[in-house]
N, C-alpha and C positions, 0 to 999 in steps of 0.2 A: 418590355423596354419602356413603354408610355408611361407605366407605374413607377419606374425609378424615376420620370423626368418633375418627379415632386420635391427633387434635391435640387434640384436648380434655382439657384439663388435669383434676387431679382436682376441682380448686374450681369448676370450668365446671361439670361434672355436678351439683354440690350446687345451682350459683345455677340450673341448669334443674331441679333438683327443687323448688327454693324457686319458683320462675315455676308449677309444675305446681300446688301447694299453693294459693296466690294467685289463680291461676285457679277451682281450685274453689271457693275463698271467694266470690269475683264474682260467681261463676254463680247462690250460691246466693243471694244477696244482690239480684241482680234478679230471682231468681223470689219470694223474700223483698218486694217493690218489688212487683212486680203483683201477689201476693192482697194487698196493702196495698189499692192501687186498688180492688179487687173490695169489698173491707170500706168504703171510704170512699163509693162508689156503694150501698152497702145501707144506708149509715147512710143518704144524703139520699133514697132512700124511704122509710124509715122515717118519716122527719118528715111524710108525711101520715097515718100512724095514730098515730106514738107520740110521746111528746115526747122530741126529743131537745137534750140540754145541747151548747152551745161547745165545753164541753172534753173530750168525745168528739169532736170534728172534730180539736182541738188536741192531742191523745191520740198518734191515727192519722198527724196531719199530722209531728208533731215524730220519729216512726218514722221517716217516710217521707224525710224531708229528714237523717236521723241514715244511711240504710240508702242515699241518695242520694251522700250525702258518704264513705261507705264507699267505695261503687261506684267513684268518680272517685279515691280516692287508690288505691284496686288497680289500676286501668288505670293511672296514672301509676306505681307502682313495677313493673308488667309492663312495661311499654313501656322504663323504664331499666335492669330486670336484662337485658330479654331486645337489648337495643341494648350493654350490656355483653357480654353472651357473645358476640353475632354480631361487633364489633367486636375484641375480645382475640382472637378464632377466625380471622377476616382476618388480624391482624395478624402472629398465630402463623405462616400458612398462606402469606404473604408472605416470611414470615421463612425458612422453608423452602425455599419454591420460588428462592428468590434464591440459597443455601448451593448447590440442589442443581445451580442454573445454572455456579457457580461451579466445579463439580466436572467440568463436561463437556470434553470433549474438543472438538476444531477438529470432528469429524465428526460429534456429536451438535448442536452448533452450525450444522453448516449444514445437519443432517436438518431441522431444527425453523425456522429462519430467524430473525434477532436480533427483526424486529419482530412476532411470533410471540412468541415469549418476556415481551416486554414489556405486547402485551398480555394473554397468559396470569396476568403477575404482577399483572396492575392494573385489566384488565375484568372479567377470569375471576373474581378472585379477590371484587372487590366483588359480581358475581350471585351469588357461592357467599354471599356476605353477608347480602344481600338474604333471599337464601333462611331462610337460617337464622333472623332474625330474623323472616322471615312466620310460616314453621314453629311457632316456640315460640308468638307471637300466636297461630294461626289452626289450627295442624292439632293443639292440646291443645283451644282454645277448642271448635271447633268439635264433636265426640262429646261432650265434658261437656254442655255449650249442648244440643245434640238428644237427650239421654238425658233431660234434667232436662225440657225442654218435655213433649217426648212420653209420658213419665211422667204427665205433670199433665193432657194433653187424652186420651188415650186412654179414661179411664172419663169423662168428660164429656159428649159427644156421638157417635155409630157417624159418624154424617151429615157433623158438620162436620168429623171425624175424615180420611176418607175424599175430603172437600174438600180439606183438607190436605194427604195423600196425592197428590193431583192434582198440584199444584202441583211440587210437590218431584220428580215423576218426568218434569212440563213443565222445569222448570231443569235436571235431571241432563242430558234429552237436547241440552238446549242450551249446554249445556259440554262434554258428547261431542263434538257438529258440532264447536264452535269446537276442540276438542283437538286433532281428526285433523287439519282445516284449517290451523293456525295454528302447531304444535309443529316438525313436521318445518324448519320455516322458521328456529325459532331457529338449530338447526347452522349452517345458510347466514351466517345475520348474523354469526355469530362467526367464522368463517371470511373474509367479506367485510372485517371489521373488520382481520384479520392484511394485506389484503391492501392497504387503505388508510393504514394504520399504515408498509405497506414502502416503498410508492410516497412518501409525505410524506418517511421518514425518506431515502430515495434522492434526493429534490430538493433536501433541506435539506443532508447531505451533498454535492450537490456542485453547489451554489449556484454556486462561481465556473465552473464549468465550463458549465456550465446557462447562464451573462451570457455566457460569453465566445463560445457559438456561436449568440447570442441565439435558442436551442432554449426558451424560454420557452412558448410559444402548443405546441411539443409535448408537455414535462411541465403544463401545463393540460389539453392535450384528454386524458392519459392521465387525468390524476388525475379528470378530470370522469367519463368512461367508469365507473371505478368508483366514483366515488361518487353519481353516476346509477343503477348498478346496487345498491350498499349502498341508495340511498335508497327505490328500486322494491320490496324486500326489506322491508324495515321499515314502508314505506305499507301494503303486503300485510297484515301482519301487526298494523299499529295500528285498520288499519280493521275488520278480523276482530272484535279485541277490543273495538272501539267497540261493536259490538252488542253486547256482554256484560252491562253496565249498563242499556242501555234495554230489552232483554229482560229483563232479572232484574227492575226496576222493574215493567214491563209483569206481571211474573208475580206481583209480592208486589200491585199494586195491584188487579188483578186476582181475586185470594185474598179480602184483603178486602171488595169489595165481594160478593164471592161470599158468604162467612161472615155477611156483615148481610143479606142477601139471605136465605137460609136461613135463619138465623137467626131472623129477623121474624117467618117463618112457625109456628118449632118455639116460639115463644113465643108466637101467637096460639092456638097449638095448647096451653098451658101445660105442655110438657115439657122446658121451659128458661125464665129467670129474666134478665132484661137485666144486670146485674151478673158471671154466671157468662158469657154472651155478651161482652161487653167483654176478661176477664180470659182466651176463649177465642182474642180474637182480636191478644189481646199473645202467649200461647203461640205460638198457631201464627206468630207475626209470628217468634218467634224460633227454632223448629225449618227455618221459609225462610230465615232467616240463617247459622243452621250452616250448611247445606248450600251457601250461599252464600260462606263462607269458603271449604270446602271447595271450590267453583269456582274460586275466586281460589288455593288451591293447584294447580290444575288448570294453571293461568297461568303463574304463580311457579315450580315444585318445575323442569316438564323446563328452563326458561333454566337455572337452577341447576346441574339435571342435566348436560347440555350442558358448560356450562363447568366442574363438579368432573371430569368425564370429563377435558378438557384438561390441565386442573390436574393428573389422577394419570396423563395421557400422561408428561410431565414428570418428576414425582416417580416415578414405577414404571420410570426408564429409568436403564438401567445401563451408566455410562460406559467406553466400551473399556479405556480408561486406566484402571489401577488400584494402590491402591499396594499398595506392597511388602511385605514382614515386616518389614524393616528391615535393616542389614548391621553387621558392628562394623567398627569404623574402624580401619585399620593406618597404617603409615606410606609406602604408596603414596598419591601425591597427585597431581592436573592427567596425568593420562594418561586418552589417548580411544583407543577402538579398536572400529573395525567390521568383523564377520566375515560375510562374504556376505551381505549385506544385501538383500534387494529390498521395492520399496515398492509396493503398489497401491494409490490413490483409491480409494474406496466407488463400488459400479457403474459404474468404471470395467473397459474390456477389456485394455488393456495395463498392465505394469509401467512408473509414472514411473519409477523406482528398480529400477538392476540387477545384483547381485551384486557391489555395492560393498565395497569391502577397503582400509584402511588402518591405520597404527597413529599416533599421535603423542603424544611423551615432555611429563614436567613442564614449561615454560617455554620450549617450543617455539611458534612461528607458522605454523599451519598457515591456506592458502587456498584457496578453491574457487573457481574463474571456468568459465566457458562460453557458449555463446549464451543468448537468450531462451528457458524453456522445458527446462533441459537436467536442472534438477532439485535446483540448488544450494539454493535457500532450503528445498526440500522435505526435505532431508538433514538439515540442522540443526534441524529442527522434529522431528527423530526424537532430535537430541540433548536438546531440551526437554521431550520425551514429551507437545509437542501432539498425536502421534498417534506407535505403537509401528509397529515394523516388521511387516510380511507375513512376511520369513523371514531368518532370521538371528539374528545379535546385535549390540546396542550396549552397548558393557562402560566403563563409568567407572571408574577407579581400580583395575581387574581384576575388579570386580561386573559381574554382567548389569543392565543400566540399570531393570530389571524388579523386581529384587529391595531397589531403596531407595523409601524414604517419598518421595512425591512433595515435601512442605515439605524433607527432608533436600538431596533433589535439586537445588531450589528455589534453597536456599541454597548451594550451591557454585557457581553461575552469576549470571554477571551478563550478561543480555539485552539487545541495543540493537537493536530492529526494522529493519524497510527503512523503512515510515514511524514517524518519532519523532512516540508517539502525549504529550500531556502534560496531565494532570488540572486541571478548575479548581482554582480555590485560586492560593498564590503558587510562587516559585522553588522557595524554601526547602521547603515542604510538597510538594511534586513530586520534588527530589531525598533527601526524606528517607523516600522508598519505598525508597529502595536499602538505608538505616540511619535503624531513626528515632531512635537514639541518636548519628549523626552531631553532632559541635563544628561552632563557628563557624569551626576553622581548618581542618577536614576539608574543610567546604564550600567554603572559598575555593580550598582546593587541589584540589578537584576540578575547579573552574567554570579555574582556570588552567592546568592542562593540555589539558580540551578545549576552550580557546582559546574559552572564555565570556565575555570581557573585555564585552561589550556590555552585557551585564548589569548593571555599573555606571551606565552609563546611563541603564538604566529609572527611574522613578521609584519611591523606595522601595528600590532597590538585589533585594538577595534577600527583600523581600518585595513585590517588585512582582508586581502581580496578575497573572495565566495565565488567558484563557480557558478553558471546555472544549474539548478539541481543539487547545489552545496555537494557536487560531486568530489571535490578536492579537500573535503574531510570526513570522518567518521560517521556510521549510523548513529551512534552513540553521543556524538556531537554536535548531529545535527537536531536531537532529540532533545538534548539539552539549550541549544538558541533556539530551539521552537518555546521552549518553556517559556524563556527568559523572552522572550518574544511577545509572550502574552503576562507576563509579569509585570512589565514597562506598561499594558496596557491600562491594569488597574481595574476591571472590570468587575459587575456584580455579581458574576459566572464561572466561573473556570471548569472548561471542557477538554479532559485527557483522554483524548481516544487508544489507549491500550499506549500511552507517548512513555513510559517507561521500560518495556520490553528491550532496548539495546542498552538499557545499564545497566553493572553489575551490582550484585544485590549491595555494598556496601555505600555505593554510589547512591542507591534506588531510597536507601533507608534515609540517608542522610540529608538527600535533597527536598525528601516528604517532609523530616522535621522541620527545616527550614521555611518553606511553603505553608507548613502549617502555622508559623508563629507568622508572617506576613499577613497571609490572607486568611485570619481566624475570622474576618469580618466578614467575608467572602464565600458564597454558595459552588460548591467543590461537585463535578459528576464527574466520576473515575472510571474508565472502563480498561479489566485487566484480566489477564491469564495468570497472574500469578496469586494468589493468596498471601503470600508476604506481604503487600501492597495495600492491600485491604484490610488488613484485620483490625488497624484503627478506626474502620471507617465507621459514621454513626448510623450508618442503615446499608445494611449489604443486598440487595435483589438481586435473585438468584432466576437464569432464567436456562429454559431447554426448550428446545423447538417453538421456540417467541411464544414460549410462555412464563408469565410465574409461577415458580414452581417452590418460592422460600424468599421470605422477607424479613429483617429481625440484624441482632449484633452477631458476629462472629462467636460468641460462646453461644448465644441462643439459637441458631445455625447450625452448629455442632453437634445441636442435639434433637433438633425438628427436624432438618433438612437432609434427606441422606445424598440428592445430587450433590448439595456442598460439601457433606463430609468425604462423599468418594473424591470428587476433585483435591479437598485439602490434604488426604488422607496420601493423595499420590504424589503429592511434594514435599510435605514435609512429616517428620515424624511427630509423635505424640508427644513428645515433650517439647518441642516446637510451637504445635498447635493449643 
């Protein structure tokens, strides 16, 4: 928790020094409030020996109702700075953990797990809330509150002193049990919580798949399992702290009747005064409440703890991927090249990727095909620097792909995944990720070479609505505004991750042609399953178990390579090929 408090802005500190000040005001202001009581109880004995006037009661009383109205407007501007800081502190702390999400790599991504993340940003972060705003309530309140009581009973009574005493070391042990008992258990829930977060966000992803092998009554009995066990977890832990309340009640009512009890006697004894008895037993009423707050941070601080811990799992983790110094720019442009390159997974044993070697010039079409598995999409994700090579180099433009600013990077590529993923919002706000300074005539030329025509259609044209997930149109259409997506962009790159696979071949043919009269100026890496796709290409790498295994044109392929000819050989016929 200390470690988050490095988001705290310089004006946060001052509004928890102003909450600190506030508080002492309060504190004094009810001890202020009960010698009031004490004075008002001595006046109406008094009225059997002395005469007393209305306005001695009215004197004391207009204090006490002035000292009363204090009280309540301090707790309310507590309660709004300290709901201010803990809010602006979330907000900050959200704002961070989101930037630093954004910085990771595909491998700190799936150290952590997406719905792990999500709730780090948005449970975690509201217990880290929680917290803080108890804190500033309760663990200032609480030592001011006990210093000021027991100030005031210690020369009062040794007797009811020591009764007091009692009580306060009956509560402590009673918030010890429940600490050991009940803490270790928050971990678990937040943990459980990531686990129920991944299973929900797994079913709802992939709903149609889930109807279509009416696997229903399975992802229920999963998601029940654990949230059976989430639920077992948190009963544990709500019942624990149910006692907390009726024992602490238990122990303050307890208190009191002990104190009058005593009390009775030390005043038939006359070495105590019913007035100072009364006023003993509002003191001690509120040195069992300090200590009572103090329990309820006993509650509060480890959940907090718990998840600030998560929170600076996150923030403390340092992405593989890092950027660059930056390079100066020449007049080399759209050239890739990889020198021995091998790639390993995270705790994986073998090399996916293996001592791969190619070069390819400006406005060339380079392609990569092989079986399921062989390593093609994994290669390209090295040119995006979703994750850096194990050994070797990948050199853009003659630089080690290491040494540019990941945004500089960013920007010389245009990205089209294997799934064309597409943001809510509309057309237009979707392809204008690519450029958001894109015209209205950039976009239509875009949506008409990757053969977007449909889009007309929609209602509203390019601003017809896109689910998230661009679930409320086609694979096939969403394949094509990823294209066009990255056509708007203009970039020196163009990376097709296998993004032609849901159109059909008449569709696939035509929208290459078009693509190719645009961006003939522009360095093309194609990765595909189909061999129709490729056989314009001007260098096809051919790979099997992240190797290569054939490098060359499609006629020269043909006739070198036989992984290429059995794959070409198995779609299409020989007068085809």
């Amino acid at each position: 928790m200390l470690k988050l408090l490095r988001f705290f802005k310089w004006y946060t500190w001052v509004l928890c020094a102003l909450v600190v000040g506030i508080i002492v005001f309060q504190v004094n202001l009810e001890m202020e409030l009960i010698a009031k009581m004490g004075d008002i109880i001595a006046l109406i004995q008094k009225t059997a020996t002395e005469t007393v006037t209305s306005s001695m009661f009215w004197d004391i009383g207009i204090k006490m109702i002035l000292i009363a109205l204090g009280i309540c407007a301090s707790v309310v501007l507590i309660n709004f700075l300290a709901s201010t800081v803990s809010s602006n502190f979330a907000k900050t702390l959200r704002t961070n953990v989101f930037k630093k999400v954004n910085s990771f790599s595909m491998e700190e991504m799936n150290k952590f797990s997406v719905a792990s993340l999500i709730t780090r940003t948005t449970n975690d972060v509201k217990q880290v809330e929680q917290t803080v705003f108890v804190t500033l309530r309760m663990a200032i309140t609480a030592p001011v509150m006990g210093a000021y009581a027991i100030s005031k009973i210690v020369n009062s009574s040794v007797t009811l002193t020591w009764t007091t005493a009692g009580a306060v070391i009956a509560l402590l042990a009673l918030v010890m049990f429940l600490f050991f008992v009940a803490v270790p258990k928050f971990s678990q829930i937040q943990k459980k919580t990531d686990r129920i977060n991944n299973v929900t966000r797994e079913n709802l992803t992939g709903i149609r798949v889930v109807r279509a092998y009416a696997a229903e009554n399975e992802q229920e009995q999963k998601f029940n399992n654990i949230n059976n066990d989430l639920t077992k977890t948190q009963l544990f832990v709500n019942r624990a702290m149910a006692l907390m309340w009726p024992g602490m009640d238990l122990i303050m009512n307890a208190l009191s009747i002990a104190i009058y009890f005593i009390g009775a006697f030390l005043i038939d004894g006359g070495s105590l005064v019913y007035p100072d008895l009364v006023v003993f037993v509002s003191y001690s009423m509120h040195v069992v409440m300090s200590f009572m707050f103090i329990a309820m941070l006993f509650v509060v601080i480890p959940r907090g703890v718990v998840s600030g811990r998560r929170i600076n799992e996150v923030l403390g983790t340092v992405s593989k991927v890092q950027d660059g110094n930056g390079i100066k720019e020449d007049n080399l442009a759209g050239e890739i090249e990889f020198r021995n390159v091998s790639f390993r997974y995270p705790d994986a044993e073998m090399n996916t990727l293996e001592n791969i070697s190619f070069k390819v010039n400006k406005g060339q079409t380079i392609a990569f095909i092989g079986s399921t598995g062989s390593g093609k999409s994994t290669l390209v994700n090295l040119i995006t620097r979703f994750y850096d090579a194990s050994f070797g180099e990948v050199l853009i433009d003659g630089e080690n792909i290491k040494n540019y600013k990941i945004s500089d990077l960013n920007n010389k590529i245009g990205y089209v995944p294997q799934q064309g993923y597409l943001f809510s919002g509309t057309v237009r706000s979707n392809l204008l990720y690519g450029n958001e300074n894109a015209t209205d005539e950039q976009i239509e030329k875009a949506l008409e070479i990757s053969q977007s025509d449909f889009v007309k259609n929609l209602e509203g044209g390019v601003n017809a609505e896109i689910a998230q997930g661009g679930t409320n149109v086609s694979g096939g259409q969403r394949q094509r505004l990823s294209i066009a997506r990255a056509i708007i962009k203009n970039p020196e790159f163009y990376i097709f991750d296998d993004s032609f696979s849901a159109l059909d071949y008449k569709t696939d043919k035509t929208l290459r042609k078009e693509l190719s009269k645009y961006t003939k100026d522009a360095t093309k890496i194609i990765v595909a399953q189909r061999v129709g796709t490729i056989m314009d290409a001007d260098k096809i790498v051919v790979l099997s178990e992240g190797r290569i295994v054939g490098v060359g044109t499609h006629k020269e392929l043909l006739e070198t390579c036989d992984v290429y000819k059995e794959i070409a050989l198995s779609q299409l016929d020989k007068e085809e090929l």
